[in-house]
C-alpha positions as CSV (number, residue, x, y, z in Angstrom):
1,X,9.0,0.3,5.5
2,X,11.0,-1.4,8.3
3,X,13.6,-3.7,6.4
4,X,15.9,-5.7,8.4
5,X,18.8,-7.5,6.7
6,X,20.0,-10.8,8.0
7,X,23.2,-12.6,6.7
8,X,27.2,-12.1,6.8
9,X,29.3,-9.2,7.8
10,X,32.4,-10.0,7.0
11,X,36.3,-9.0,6.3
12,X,37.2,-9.2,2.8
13,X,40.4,-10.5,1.3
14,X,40.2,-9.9,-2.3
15,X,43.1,-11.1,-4.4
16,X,43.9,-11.0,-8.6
17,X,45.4,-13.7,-10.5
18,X,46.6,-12.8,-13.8
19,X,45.3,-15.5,-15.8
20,X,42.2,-17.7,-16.3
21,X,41.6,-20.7,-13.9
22,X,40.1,-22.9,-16.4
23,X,43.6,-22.6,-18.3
24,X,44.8,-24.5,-15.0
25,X,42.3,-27.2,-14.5
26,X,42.2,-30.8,-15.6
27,X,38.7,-31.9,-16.9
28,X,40.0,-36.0,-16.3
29,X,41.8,-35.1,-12.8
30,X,38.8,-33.4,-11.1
31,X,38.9,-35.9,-8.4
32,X,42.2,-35.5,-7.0
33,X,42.3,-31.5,-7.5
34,X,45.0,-29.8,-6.8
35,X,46.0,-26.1,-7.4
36,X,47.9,-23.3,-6.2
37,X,47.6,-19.7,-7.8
38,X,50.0,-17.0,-7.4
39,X,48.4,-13.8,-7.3
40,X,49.4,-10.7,-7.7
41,X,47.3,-8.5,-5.4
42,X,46.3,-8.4,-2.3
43,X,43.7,-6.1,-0.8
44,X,41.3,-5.7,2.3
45,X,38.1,-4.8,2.7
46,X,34.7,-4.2,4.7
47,X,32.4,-6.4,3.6
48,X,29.9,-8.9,4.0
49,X,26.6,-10.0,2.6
50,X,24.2,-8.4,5.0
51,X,26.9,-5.3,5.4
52,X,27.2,-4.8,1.6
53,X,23.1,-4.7,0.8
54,X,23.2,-2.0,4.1
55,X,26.1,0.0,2.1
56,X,24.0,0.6,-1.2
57,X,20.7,1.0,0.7
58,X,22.3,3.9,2.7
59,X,24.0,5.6,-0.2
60,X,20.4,5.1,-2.0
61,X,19.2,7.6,1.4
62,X,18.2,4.5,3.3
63,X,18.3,3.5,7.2
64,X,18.2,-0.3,7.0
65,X,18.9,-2.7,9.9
66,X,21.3,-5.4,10.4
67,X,20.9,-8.2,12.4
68,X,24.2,-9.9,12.6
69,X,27.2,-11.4,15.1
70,X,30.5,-10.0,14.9
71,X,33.6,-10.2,16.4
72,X,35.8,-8.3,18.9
73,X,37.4,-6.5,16.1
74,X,34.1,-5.1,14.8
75,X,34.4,-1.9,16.7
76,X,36.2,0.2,13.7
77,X,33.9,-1.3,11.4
78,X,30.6,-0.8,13.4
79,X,31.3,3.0,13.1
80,X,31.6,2.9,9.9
81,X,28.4,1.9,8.7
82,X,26.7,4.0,11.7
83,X,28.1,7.1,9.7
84,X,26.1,6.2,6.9
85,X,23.0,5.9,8.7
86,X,22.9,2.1,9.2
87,X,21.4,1.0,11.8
88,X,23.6,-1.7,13.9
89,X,21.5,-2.0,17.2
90,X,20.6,-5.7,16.4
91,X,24.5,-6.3,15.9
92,X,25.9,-9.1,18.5
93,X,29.5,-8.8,19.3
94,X,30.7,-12.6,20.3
95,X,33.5,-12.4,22.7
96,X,36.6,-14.4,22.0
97,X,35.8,-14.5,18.3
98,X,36.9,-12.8,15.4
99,X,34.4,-11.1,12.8
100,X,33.8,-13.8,9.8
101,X,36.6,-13.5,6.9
102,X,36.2,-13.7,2.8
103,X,39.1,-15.0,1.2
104,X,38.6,-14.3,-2.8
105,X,40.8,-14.7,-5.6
106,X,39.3,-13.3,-9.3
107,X,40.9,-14.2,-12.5
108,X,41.3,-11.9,-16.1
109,X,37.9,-13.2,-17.0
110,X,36.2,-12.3,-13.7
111,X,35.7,-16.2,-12.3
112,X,36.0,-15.9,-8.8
113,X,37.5,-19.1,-5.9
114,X,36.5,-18.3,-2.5
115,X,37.1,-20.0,0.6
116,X,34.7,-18.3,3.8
117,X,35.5,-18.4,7.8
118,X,32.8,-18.6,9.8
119,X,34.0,-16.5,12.8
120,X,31.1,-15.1,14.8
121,X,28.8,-15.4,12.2
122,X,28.4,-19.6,13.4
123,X,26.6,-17.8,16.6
124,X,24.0,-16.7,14.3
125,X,21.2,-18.6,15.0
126,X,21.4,-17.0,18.9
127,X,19.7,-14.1,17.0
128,X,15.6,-14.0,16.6
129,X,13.3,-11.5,15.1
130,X,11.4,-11.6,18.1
131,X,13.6,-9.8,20.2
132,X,13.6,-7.0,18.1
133,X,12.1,-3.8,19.5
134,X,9.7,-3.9,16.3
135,X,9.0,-6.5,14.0
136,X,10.1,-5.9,10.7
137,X,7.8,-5.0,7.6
138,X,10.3,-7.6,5.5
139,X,13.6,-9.2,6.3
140,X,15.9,-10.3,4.4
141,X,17.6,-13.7,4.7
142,X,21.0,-13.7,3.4
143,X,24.0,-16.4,2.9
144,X,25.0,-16.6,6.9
145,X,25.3,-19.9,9.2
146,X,23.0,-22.2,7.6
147,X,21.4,-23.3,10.8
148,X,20.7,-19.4,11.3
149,X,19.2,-19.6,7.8
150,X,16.8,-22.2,8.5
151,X,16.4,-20.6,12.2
152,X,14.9,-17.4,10.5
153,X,12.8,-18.8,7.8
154,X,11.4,-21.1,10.7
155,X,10.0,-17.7,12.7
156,X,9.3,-15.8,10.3
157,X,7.0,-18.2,9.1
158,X,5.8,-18.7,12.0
159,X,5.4,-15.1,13.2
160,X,3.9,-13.9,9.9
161,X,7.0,-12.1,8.8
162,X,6.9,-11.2,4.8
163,X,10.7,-12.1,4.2
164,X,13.1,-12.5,1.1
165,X,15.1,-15.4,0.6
166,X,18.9,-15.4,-0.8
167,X,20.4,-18.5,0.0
168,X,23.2,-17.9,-2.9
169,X,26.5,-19.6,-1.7
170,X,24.9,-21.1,1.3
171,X,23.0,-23.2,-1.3
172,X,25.6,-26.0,-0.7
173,X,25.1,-26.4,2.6
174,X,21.6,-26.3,2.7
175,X,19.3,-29.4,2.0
176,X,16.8,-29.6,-0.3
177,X,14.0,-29.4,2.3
178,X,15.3,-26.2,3.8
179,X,15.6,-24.7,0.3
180,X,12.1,-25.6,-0.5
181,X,10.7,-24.0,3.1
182,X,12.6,-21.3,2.2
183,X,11.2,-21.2,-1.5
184,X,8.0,-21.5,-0.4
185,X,7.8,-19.3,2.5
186,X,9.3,-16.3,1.2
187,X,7.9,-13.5,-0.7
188,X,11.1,-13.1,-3.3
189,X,13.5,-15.3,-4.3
190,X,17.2,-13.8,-5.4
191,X,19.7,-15.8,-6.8
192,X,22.4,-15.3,-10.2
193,X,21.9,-17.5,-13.1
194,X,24.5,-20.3,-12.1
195,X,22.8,-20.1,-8.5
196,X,19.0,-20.7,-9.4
197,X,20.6,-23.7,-11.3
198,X,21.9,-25.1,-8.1
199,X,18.7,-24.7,-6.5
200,X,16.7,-26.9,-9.5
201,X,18.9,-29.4,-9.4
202,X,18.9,-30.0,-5.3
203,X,15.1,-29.4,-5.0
204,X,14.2,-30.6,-8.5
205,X,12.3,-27.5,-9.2
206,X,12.9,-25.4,-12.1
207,X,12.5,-21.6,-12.7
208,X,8.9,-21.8,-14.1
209,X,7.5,-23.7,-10.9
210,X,9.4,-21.7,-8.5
211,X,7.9,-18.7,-10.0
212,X,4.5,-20.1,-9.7
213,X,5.1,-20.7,-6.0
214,X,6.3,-17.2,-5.1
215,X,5.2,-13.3,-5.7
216,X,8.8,-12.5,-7.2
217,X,11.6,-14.5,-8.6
218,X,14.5,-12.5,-9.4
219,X,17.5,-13.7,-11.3
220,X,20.9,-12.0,-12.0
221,X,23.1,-12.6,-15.2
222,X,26.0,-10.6,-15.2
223,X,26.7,-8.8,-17.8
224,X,23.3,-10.0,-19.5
225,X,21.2,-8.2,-17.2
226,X,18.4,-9.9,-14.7
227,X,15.1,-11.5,-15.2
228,X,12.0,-10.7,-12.8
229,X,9.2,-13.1,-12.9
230,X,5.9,-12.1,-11.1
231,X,2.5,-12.8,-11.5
232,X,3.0,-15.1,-14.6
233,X,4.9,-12.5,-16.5
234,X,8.8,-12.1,-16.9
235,X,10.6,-8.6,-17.5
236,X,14.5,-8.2,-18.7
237,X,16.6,-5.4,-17.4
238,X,19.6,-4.5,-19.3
239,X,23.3,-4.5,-17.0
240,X,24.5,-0.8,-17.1
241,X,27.7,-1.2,-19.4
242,X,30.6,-0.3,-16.6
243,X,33.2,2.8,-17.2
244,X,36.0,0.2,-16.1
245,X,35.4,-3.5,-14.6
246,X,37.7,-3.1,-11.4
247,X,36.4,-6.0,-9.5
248,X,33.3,-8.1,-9.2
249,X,32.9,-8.8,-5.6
250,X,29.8,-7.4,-4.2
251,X,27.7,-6.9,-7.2
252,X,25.2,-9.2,-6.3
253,X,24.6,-7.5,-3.1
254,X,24.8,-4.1,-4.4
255,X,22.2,-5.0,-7.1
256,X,19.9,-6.3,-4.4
257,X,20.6,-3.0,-2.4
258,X,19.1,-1.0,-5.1
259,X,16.4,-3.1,-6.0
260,X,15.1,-3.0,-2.4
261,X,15.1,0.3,-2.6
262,X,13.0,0.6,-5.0
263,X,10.9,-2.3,-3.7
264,X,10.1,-0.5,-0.5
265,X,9.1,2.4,-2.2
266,X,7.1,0.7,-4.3
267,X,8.1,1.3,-8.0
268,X,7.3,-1.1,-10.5
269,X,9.3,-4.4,-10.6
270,X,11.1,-3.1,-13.7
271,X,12.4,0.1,-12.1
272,X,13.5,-1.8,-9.3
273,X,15.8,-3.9,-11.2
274,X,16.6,-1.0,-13.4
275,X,17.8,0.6,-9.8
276,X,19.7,-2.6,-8.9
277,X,21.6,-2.8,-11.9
278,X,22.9,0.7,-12.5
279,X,24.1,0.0,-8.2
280,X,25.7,-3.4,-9.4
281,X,27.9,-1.0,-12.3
282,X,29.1,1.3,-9.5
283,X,30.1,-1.6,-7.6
284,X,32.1,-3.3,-10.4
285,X,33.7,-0.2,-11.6
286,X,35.3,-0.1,-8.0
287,X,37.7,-2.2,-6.0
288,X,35.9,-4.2,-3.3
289,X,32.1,-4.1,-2.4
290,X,32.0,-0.8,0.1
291,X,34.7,1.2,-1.8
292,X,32.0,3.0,-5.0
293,X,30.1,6.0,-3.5
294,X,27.9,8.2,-5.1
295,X,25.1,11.0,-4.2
296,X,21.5,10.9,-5.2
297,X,21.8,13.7,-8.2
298,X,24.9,12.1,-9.5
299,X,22.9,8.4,-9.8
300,X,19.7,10.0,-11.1
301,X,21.4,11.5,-14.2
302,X,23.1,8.8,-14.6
303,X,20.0,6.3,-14.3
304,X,18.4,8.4,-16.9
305,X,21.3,8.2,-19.5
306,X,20.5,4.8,-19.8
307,X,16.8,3.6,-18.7
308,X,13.2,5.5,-19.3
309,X,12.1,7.5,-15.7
310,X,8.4,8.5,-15.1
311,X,9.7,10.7,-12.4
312,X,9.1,7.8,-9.9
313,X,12.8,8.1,-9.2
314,X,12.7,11.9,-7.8
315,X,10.2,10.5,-5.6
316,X,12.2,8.0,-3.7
317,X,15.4,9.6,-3.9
């Protein structure tokens, strides 16, 4: 299966505060906020929405494409995910611009504060499927511009395009009618628990009649695991318990990295999210969201330790 993954790539800037933000905020004084944090680490890494999903599906034995605008200072990065076997043709460099920047700062209790710079990624929407050598057999719409995001459920629908749709911390800046085309053009759904909460309240669907407009609705919990709903019927998949929690940025994305493997291989839903989750573990146990590596024998005995395998995993891997 062609998959081509649209959404951020993106520098991360990952930072540690040793305390709990809510110890730190005001319930009565939300309306004049005001905060500063000292942190006491300071790292940086590749990463990236789009870039991070690439990351696991390549250590999963993958080729997936990314379509994406960068900066000038892509080039070191560009290679990097080439090595793996990510496929970066439908990359854009923007001259004059810098590649998009994460700024994060994570807490004891793993609550994240992010601020995100657009860079390149605002040229976006100069991007279209249809000037892709081949059309894709699913793309993926990730958090990127959110005039890119609309942009590319527009076409796709238009061009017949089976597509996922992860509007996760673009969900802010989208309106309620572009989260409902997107909702009820796509063929999936991905979004965390707090997330699909965000997206009942702004289009005043909930979970049951989102499900019931979509073939898959796929929600992640943390350490509770994910629910998959399909067809009327919902399945639970159990988080891998972590060695260490190092730090949860890019856990989401590795989770939908593995569960897109399997997808395109065409497991059953469970062992997809089963996939997904024990990527998410090797994620967290690792600082930032490109950093965790693994080889194919070393994930399937460790997928088995914990979940039930029919064999369908020697298959794909």
């Amino acid at each position: 299966m062609n998959i081509v993954l649209t959404g951020s790539i993106a520098i991360d800037y990952l930072m540690t505060f040793p305390g709990h933000f809510c110890d730190h905020i005001l319930p009565d004084k939300l309306d004049c906020l005001s905060l500063s944090f000292l942190v006491d680490k300071l790292t940086r890494r590749r990463g990236g929405v789009a870039a991070n999903i690439a990351y696991t599906m390549a250590l999963l034995g993958e080729r997936p494409a990314i379509m994406a605008t960068v900066g000038e200072d892509f080039g070191e990065y560009r290679a990097w995910l080439e090595s793996l076997g990510v496929n970066t043709k439908a990359v854009r460099t923007v001259p004059d611009l810098l590649t998009a920047s994460f700024f994060v700062n994570t807490d004891r209790s793993n609550a994240q504060i992010a601020s995100f710079y657009a860079g390149a990624m605002a040229e976006a929407a100069q991007l279209h499927f249809a000037d892709l050598p081949d059309a894709p057999d699913l793309a993926v719409i990730s958090p990127n511009d959110p005039a890119a995001m609309v942009a590319y459920v527009e076409e796709c629908c238009r061009l017949g395009i089976r597509f996922v749709y992860d509007p996760s911390q673009q969900i802010v800046r989208l309106n309620a009618e572009a989260l409902q085309q997107g909702i009820e053009g796509c063929e999936a759904l991905f979004a965390n628990d707090y997330e699909i909460g965000m997206i009942e309240k702004k289009t005043g669907l909930d979970r049951k009649a989102i499900a019931e407009k979509i073939k898959l609705l796929v929600i992640t919990c943390g350490e509770h695991g994910s629910d998959i709903y399909s067809e009327g019927e919902q399945v639970h998949v159990d988080a891998v318990a972590p060695k260490q929690i190092a730090d949860p940025t890019g856990v989401g994305d590795a989770y939908r990295g593995g569960f897109f493997k399997g997808y395109m291989h065409g497991v059953s839903l469970e062992q997809c999210g089963q996939i997904g989750s024990l990527a998410a573990t090797y994620c967290l146990e690792t600082l930032g969201p490109q950093d965790h590596s693994y080889d194919l024998k070393e994930f399937t005995t460790r997928f088995r330790e914990h979940f039930d395998d029919d064999g369908e995993l020697d298959r794909i891997l």
